[in-house]
Backbone as a ProteinNet text record, in pm:
[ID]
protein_1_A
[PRIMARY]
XXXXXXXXXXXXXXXXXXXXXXXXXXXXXXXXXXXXXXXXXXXXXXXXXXXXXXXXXXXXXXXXXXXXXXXXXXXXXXXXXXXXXXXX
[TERTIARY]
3443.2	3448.6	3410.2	3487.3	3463.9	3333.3	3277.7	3161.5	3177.3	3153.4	3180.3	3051.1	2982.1	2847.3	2901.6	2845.1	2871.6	2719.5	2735.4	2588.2	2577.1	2527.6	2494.4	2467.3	2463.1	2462.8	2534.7	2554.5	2561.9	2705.4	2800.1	2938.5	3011.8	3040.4	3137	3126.8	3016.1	3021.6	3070.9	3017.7	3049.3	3214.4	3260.9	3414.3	3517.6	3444.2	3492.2	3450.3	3362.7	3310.9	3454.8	3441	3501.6	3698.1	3748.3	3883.8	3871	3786.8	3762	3768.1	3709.1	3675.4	3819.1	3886.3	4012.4	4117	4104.1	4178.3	4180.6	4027.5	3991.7	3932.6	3929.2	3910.4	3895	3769.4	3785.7	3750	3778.4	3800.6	3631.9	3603.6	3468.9	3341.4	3233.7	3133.4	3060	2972.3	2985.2	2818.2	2813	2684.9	2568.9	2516.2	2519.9	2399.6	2361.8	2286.4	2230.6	2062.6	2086	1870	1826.2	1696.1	1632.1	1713.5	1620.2	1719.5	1820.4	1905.5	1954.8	1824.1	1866.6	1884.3	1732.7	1781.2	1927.2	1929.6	2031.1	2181.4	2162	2326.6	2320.6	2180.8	2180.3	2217.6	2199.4	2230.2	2372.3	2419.9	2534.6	2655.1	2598.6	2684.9	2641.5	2593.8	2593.9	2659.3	2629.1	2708	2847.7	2925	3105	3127.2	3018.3	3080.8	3196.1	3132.9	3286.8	3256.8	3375.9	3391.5	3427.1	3379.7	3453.7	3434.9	3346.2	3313.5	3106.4	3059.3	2966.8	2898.8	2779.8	2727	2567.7	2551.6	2415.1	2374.4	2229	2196.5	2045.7	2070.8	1935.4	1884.5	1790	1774.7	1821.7	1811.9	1903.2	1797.7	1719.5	1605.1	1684.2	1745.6	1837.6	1952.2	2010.4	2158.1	2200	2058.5	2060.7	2050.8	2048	1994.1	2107.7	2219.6	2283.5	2449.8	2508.2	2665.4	2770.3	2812.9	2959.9	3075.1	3151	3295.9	3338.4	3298.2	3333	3234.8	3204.5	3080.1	3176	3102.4	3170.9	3060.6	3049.8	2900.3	2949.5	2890	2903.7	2779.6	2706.3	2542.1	2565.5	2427.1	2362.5	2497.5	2510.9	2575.8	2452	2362.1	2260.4	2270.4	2229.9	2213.9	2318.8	2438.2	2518.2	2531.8	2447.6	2453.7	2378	2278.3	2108.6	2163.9	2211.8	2305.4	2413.4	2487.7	2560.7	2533.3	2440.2	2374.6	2335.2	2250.3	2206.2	2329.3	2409.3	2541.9	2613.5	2612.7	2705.5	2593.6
1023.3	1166.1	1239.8	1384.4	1396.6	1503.6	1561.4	1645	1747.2	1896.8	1997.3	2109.2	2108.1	2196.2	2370.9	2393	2542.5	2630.4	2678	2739.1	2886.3	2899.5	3044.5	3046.5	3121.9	3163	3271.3	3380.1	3508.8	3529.9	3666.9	3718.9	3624.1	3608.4	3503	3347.8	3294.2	3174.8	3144.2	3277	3242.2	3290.3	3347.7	3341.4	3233.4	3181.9	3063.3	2938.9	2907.7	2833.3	2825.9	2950.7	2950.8	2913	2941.6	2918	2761.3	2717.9	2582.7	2432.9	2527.6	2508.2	2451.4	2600.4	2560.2	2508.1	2459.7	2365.9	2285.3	2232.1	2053.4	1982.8	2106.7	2046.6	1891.8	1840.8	1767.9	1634.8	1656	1569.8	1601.9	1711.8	1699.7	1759.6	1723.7	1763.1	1852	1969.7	2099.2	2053.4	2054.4	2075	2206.8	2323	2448.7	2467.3	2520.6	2506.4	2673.4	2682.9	2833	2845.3	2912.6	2901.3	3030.6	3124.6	3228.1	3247.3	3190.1	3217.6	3065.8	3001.8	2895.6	2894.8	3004.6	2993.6	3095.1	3200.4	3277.3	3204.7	3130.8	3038.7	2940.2	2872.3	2775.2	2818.1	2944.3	3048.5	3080.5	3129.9	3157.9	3059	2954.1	2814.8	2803.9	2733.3	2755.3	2838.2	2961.4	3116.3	3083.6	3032.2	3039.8	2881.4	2763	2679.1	2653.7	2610.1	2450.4	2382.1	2324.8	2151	2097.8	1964.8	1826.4	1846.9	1931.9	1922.7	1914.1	1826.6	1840.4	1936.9	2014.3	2086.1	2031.2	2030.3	2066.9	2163.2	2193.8	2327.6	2250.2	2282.6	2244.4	2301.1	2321.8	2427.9	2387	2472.1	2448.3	2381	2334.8	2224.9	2077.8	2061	1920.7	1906.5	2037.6	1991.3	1879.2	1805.8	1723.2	1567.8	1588.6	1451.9	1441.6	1535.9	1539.3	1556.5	1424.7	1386.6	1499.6	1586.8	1660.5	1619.8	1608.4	1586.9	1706.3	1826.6	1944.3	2049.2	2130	2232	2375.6	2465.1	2638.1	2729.5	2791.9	2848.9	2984.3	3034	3168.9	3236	3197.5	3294.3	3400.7	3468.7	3572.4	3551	3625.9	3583.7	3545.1	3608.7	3609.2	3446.5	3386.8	3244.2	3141.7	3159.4	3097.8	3006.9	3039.6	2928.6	2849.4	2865.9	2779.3	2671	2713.8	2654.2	2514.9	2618.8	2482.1	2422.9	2414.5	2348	2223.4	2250.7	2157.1	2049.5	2106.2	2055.6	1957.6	1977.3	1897.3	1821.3
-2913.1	-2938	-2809.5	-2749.8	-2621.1	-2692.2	-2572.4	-2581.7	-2507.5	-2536.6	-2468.4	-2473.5	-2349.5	-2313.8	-2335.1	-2379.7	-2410.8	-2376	-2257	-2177.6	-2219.5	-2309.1	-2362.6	-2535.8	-2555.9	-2721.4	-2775.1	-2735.2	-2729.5	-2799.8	-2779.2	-2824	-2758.7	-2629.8	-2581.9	-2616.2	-2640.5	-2670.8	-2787.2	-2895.8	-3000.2	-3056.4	-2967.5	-2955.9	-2895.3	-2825.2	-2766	-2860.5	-2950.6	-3038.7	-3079.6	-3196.9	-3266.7	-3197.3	-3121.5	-3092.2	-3041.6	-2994.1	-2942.7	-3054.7	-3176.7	-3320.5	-3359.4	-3350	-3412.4	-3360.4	-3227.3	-3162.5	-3161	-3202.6	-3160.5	-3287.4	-3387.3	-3556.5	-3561.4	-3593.9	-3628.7	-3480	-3376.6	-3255.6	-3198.5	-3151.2	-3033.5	-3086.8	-3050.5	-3064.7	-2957.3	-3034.2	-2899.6	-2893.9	-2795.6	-2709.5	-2691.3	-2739.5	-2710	-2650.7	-2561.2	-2489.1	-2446.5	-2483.6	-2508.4	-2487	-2450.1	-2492.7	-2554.8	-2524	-2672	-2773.9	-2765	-2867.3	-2986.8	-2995.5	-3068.5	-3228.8	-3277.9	-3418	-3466.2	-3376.8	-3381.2	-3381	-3278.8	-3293.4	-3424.2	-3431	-3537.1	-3677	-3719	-3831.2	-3844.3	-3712.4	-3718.4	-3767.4	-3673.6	-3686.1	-3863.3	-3911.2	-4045	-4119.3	-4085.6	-4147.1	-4148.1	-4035.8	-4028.4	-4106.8	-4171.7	-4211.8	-4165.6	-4007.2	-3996.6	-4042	-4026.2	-4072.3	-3962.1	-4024.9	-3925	-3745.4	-3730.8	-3593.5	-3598.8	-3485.7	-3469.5	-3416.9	-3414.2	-3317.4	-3253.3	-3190.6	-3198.9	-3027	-3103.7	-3008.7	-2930.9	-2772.1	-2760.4	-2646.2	-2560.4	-2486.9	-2327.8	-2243.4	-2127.1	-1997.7	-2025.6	-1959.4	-2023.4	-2118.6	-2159.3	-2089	-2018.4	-1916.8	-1887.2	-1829.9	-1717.2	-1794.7	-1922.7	-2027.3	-2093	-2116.7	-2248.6	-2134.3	-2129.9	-2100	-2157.1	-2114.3	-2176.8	-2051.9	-2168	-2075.4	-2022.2	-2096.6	-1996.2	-2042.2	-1925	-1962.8	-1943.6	-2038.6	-2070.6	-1982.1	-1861.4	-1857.6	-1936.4	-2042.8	-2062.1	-2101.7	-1997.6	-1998.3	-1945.9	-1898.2	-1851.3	-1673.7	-1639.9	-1499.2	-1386.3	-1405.2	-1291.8	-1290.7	-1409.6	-1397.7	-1401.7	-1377.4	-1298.8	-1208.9	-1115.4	-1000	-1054	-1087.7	-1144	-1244.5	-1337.8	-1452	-1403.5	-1291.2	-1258	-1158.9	-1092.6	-1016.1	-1072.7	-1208.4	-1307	-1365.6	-1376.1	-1446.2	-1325.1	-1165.9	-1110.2	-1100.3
[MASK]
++++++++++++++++++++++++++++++++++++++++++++++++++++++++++++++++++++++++++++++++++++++++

């Protein structure tokens, strides 16, 4: 199953969740990676009941522990570089 880092929590991630959702139904498990926004995504994610995809949420000090085949940054911009610094 591939794995896909999703660096933020916020409106864009969770628009991109969701279309990512419905592309790969069923195939990848999302990675989300977020640190004041965990119970907020964790709620949400619940709230839209997918299916058949994994999630889990964990804070962005795990980058560097947790393998994705491809990472999304859609944080804060300031933290951008910092973020993928961690990631290459």
């Amino acid at each position: 199953m591939k794995k896909i880092g999703i660096v933020g929590s916020g409106r864009w991630s969770k628009v991109t969740i969701k279309i990512l959702n419905n592309m790969f139904c069923g195939n990848i498990k999302f990675i989300i990676f977020t640190n004041n926004g965990k119970k907020q995504i964790e709620s949400w994610i619940s709230k839209e009941n997918f299916q058949n995809n994994y999630f889990e949420v964990v804070k962005y000090n795990q980058i560097g522990n947790k393998f994705c085949d491809a990472y999304i940054v859609i944080n804060a911009p300031k933290d951008h570089f910092e973020i993928s610094k961690k990631i290459i």
